[in-house]
C-alpha atoms as an extended CHARMM CRD file, in Angstrom:
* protein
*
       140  EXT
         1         1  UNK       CA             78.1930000000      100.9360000000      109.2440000000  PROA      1               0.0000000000
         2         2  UNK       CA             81.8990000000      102.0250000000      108.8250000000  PROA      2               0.0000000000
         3         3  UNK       CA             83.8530000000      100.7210000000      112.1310000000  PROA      3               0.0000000000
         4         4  UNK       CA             87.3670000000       99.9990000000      110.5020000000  PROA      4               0.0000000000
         5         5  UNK       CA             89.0420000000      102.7210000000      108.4140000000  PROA      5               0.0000000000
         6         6  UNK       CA             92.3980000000      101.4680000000      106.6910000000  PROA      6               0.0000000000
         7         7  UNK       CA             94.1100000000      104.8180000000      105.4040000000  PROA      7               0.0000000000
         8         8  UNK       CA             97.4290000000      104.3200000000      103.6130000000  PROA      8               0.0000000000
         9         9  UNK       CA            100.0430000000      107.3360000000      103.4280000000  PROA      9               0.0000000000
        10        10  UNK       CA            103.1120000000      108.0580000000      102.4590000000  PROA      10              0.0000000000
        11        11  UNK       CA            104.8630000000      111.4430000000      102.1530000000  PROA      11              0.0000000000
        12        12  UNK       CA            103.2430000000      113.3550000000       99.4160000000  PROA      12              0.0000000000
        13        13  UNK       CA            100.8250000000      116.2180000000      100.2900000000  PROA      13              0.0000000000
        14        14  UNK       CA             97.5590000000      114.2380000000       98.9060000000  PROA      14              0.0000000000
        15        15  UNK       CA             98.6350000000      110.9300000000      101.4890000000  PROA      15              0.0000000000
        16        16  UNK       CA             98.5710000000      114.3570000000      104.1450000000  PROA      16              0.0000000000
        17        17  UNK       CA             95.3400000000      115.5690000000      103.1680000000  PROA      17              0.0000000000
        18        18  UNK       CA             93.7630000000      112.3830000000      103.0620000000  PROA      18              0.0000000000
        19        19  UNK       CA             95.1290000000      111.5050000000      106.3140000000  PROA      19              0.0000000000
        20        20  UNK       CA             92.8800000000      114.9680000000      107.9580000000  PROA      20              0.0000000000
        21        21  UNK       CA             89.8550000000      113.2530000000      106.1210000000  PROA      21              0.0000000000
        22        22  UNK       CA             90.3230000000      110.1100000000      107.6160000000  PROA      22              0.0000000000
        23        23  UNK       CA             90.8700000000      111.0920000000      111.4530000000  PROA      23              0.0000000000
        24        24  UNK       CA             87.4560000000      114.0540000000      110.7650000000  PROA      24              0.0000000000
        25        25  UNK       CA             85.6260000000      111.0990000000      109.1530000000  PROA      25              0.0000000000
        26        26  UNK       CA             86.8120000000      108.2900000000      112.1490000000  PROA      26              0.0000000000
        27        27  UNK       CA             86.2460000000      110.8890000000      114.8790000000  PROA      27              0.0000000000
        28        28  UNK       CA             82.3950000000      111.7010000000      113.5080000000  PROA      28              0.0000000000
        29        29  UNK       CA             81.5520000000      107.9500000000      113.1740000000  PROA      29              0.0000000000
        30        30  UNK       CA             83.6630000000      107.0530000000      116.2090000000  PROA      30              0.0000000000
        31        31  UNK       CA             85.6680000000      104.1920000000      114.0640000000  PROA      31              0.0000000000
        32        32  UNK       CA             88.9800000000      102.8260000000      114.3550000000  PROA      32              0.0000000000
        33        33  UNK       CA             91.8500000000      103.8760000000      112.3200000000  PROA      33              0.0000000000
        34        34  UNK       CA             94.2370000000      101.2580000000      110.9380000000  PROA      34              0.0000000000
        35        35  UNK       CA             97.6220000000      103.3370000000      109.1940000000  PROA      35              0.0000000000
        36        36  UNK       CA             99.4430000000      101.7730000000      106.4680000000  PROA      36              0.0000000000
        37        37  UNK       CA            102.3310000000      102.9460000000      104.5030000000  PROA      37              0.0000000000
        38        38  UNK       CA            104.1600000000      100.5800000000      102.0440000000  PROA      38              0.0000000000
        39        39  UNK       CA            107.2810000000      100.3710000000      101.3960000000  PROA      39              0.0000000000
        40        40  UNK       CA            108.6560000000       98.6530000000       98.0620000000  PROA      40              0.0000000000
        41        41  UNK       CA            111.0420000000       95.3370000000       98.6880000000  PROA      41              0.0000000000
        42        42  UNK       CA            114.7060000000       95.7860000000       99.2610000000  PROA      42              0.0000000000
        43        43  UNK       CA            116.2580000000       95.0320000000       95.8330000000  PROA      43              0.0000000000
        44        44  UNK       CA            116.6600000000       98.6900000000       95.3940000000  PROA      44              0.0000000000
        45        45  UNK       CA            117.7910000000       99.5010000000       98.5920000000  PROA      45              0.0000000000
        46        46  UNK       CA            120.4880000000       96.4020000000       98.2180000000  PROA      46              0.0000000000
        47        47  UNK       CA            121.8430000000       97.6720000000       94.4690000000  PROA      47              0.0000000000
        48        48  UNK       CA            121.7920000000      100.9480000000       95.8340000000  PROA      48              0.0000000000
        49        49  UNK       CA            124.1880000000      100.1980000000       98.7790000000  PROA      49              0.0000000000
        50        50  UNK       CA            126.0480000000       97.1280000000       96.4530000000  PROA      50              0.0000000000
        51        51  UNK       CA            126.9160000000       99.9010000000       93.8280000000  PROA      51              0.0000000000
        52        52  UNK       CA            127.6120000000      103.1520000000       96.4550000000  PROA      52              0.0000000000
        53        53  UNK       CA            128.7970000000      104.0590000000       99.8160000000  PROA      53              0.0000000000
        54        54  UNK       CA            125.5110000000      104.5770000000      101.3120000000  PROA      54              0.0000000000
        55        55  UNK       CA            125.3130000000      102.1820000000      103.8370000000  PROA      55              0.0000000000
        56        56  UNK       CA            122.2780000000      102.2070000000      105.8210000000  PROA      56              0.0000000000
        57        57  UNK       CA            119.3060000000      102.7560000000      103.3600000000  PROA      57              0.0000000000
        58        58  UNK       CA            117.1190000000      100.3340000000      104.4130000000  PROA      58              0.0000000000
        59        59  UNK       CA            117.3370000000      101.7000000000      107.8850000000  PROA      59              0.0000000000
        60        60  UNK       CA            116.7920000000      105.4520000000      106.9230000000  PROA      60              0.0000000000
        61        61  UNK       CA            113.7590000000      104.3760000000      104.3840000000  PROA      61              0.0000000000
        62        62  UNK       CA            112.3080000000      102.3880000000      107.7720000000  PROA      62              0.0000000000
        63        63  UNK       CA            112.5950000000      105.2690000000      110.0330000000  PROA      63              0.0000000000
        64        64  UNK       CA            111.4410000000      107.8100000000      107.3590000000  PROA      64              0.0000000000
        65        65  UNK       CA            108.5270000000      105.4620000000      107.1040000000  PROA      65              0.0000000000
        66        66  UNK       CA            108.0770000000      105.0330000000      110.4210000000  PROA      66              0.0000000000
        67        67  UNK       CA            108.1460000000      108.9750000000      111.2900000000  PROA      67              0.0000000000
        68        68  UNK       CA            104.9000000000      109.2720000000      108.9630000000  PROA      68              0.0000000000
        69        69  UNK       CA            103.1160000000      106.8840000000      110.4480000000  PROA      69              0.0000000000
        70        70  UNK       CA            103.9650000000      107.8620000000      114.0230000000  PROA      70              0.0000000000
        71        71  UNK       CA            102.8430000000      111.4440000000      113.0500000000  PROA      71              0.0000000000
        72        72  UNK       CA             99.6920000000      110.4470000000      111.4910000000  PROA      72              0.0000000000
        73        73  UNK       CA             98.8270000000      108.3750000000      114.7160000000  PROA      73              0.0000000000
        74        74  UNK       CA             99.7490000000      111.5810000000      116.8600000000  PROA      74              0.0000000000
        75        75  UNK       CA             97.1550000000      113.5830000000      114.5620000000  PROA      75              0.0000000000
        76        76  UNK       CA             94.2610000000      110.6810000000      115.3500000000  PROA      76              0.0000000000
        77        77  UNK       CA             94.9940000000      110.4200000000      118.5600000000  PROA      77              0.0000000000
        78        78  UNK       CA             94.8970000000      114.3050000000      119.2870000000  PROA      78              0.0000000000
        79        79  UNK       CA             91.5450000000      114.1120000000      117.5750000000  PROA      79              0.0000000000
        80        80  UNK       CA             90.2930000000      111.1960000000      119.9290000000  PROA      80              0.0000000000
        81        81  UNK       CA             90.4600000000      108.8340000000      117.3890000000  PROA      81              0.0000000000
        82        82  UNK       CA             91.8090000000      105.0060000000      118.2050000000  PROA      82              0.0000000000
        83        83  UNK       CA             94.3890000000      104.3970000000      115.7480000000  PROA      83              0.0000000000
        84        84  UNK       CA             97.7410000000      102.1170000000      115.2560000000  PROA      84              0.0000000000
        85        85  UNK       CA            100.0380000000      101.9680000000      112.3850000000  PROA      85              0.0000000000
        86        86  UNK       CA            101.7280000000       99.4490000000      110.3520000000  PROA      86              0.0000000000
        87        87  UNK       CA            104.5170000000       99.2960000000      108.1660000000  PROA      87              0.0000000000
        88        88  UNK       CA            104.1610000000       96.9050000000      105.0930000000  PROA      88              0.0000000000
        89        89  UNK       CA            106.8660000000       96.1580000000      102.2410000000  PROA      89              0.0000000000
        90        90  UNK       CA            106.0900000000       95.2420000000       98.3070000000  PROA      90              0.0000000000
        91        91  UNK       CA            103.9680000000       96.0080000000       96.0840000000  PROA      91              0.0000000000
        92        92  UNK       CA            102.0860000000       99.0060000000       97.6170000000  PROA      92              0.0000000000
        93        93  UNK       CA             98.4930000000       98.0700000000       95.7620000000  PROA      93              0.0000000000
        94        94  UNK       CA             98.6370000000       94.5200000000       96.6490000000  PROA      94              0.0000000000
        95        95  UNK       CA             99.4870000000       94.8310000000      100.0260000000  PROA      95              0.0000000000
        96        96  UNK       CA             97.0220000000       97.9580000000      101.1350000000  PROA      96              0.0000000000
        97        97  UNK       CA             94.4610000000       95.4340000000       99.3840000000  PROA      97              0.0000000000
        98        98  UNK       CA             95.3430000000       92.1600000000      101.3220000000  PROA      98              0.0000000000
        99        99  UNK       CA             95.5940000000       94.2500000000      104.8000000000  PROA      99              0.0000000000
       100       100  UNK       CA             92.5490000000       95.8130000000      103.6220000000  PROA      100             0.0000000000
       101       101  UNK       CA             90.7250000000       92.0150000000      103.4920000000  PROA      101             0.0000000000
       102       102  UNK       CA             92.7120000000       90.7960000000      106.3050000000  PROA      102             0.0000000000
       103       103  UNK       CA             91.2530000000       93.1020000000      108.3790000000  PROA      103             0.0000000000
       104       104  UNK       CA             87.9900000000       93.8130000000      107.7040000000  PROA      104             0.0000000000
       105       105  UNK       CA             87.8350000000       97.0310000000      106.8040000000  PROA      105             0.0000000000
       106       106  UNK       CA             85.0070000000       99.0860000000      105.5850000000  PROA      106             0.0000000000
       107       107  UNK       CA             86.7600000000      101.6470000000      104.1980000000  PROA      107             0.0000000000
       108       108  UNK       CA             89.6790000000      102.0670000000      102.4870000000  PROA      108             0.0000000000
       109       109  UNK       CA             90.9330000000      105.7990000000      102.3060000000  PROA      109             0.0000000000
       110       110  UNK       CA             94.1580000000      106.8810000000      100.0940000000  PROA      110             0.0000000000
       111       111  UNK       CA             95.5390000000      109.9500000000       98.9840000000  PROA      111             0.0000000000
       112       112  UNK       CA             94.8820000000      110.7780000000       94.9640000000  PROA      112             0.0000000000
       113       113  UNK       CA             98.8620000000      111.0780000000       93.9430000000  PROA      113             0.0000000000
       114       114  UNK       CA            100.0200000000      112.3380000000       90.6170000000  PROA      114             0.0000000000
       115       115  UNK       CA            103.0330000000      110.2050000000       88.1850000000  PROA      115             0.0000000000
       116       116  UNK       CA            103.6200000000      106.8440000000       88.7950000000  PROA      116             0.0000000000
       117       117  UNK       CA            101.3220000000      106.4580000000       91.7310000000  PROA      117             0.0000000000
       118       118  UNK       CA             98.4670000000      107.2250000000       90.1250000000  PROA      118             0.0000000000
       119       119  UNK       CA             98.1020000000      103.2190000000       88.4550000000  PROA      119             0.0000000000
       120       120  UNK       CA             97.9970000000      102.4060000000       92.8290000000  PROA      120             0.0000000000
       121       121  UNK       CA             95.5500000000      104.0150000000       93.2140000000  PROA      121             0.0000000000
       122       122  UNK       CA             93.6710000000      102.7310000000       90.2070000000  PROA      122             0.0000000000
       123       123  UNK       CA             94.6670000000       99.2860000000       91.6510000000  PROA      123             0.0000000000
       124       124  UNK       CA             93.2750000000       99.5010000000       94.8240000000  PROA      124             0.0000000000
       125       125  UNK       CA             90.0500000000      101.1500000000       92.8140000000  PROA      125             0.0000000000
       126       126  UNK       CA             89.6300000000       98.2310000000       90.8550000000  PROA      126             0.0000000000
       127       127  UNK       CA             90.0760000000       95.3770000000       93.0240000000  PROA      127             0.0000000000
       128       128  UNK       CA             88.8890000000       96.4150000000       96.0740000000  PROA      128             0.0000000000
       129       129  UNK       CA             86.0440000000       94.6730000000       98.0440000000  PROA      129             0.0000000000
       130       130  UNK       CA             85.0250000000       97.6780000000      100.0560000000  PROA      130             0.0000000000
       131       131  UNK       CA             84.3350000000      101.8860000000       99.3000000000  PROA      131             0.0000000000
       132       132  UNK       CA             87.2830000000      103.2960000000       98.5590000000  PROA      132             0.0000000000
       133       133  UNK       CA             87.8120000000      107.4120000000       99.0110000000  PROA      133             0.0000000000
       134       134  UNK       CA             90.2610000000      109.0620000000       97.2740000000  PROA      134             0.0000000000
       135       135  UNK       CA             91.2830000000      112.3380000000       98.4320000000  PROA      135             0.0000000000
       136       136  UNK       CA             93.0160000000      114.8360000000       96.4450000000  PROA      136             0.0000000000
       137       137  UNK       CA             95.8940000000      116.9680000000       97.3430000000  PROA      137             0.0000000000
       138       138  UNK       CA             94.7060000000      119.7830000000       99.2110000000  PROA      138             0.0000000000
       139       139  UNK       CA             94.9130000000      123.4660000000       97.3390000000  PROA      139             0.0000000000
       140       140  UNK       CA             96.0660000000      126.2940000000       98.8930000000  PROA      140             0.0000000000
């Protein structure tokens, strides 16, 4: 029985997508959705301010972070779905993963994302412990 639904997102159009999937799928089995988005460890954010005058990145990246998450709990919550949202830094894989275990989830839904993303996904595929359900980006 699926209770606990982790869905990860970020700001690409599949994370979106899967994101509608998740809240249908949590509403029709009445389970809890726990949001993740990751993001990666200050070292860029510090050479990026060390070598420029942009000041405040790791503020804006938070916030930006924080705005998707906040809007993907607003979507859940319109649908009647019980949901709350983390933010997580490092590696994205490892750390959807280990939130996955450390909460018990029995589900793990991401977004299928094109480029560089693609090897988290395959990550998560690989060494998760639970069904994983990867969404594509939706076509319009």
């Amino acid at each position: 029985m699926i209770t606990r639904i982790l869905l990860a997102v970020d700001d690409s159009p599949a994370a979106m997508a899967s994101a509608r999937h998740a809240i249908e799928l949590a509403a029709c089995l009445g389970a809890r959705l726990h949001v993740v988005t990751v993001v990666p460890d200050h070292s860029l954010s510090n050479l990026v301010t060390r070598m420029g005058s942009h000041p405040g990145v790791h503020e804006r990246r938070d916030q930006a972070a924080e705005a998707i998450l906040d809007h993907v709990v607003r979507l859940a919550r319109a649908s009647e779905v019980e949901a709350d949202a983390h933010l997580l830094e490092g590696d994205a894989a490892r750390r959807i993963l280990a939130e996955a275990r450390s909460m018990h989830a029995d589900l793990i839904v991401v977004g299928r994302s094109e480029g560089l993303d693609r090897s988290t996904t395959a990550h998560i595929l690989e060494f998760a412990g639970q069904p994983v359900l990867v969404v594509p980006p939706e076509v319009r």
